[in-house]
VMD Tcl script that draws the C-alpha trace (Angstrom):
set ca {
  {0.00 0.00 0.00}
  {1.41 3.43 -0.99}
  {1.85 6.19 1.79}
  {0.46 9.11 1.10}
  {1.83 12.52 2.80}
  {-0.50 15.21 2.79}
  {1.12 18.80 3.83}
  {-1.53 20.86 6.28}
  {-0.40 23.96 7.98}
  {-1.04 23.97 11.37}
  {-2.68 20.80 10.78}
  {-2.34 18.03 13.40}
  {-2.09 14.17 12.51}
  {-5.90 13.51 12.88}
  {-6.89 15.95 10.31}
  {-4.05 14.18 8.06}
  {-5.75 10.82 8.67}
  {-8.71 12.28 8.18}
  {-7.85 13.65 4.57}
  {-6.34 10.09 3.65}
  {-9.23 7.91 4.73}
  {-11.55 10.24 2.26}
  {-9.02 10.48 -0.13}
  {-8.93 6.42 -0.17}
  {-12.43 6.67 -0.06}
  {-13.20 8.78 -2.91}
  {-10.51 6.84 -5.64}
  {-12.67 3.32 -4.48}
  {-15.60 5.27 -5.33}
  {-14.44 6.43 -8.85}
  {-13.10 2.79 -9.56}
  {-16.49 1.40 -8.60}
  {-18.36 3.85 -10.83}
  {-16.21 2.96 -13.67}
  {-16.19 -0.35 -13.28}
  {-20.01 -0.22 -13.42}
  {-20.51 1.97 -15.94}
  {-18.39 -0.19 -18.21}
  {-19.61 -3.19 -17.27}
  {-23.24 -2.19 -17.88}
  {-21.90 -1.01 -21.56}
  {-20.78 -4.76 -21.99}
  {-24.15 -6.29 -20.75}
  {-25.72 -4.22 -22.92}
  {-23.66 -4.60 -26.34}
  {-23.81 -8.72 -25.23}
  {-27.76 -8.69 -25.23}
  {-27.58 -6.96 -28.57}
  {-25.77 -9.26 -29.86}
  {-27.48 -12.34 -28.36}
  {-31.00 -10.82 -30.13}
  {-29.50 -10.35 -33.44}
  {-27.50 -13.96 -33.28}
  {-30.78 -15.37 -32.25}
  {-31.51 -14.89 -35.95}
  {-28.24 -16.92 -37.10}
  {-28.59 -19.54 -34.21}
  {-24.46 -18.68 -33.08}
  {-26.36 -18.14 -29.33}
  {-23.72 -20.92 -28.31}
  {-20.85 -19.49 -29.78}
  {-21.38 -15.57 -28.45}
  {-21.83 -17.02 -24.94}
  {-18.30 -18.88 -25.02}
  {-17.30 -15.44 -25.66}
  {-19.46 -13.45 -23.77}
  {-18.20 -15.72 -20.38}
  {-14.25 -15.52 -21.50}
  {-14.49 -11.80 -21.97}
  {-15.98 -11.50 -18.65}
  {-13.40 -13.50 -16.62}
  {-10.87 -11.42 -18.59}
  {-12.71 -7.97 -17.14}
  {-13.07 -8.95 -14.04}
  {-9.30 -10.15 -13.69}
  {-8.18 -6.96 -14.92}
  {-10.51 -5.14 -12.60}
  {-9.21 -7.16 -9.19}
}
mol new
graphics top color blue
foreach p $ca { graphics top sphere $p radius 0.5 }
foreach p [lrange $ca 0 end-1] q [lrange $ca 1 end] { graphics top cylinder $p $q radius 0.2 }
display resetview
């Protein structure tokens, strides 16, 4: 874990921890909103394509995909 050293003047070592915890806080936050935002982009382009390869009958073949694409994302993501 990185150390972070945040400069306050006058400040004493609560408000530091303070400033850390939120900061910690806030880039979870922002990975968590990304990480939802594109995963709801990827649901959304797989049920697209699931409805028009309904029409071709590859159903099996986009969900191989669909499944090693997601263990791929959520590897990188962890």
């Amino acid at each position: 874990m990185h150390i972070f050293r945040i400069r306050i003047k006058g400040g004493n070592v609560m408000e530091q921890e303070d400033l850390r915890e939120k900061y910690i806080s806030y880039i979870k936050n922002k990975r968590r909103k990304k990480f939802l935002i594109l995963f709801s982009i990827y649901q959304l382009m797989f049920f697209i394509t699931v409805i028009l390869s309904l029409n071709f009958q590859l159903i099996n073949i986009v969900y191989l995909i669909y499944c090693l694409d997601v263990d791929i994302i959520v590897s990188i993501f962890t």
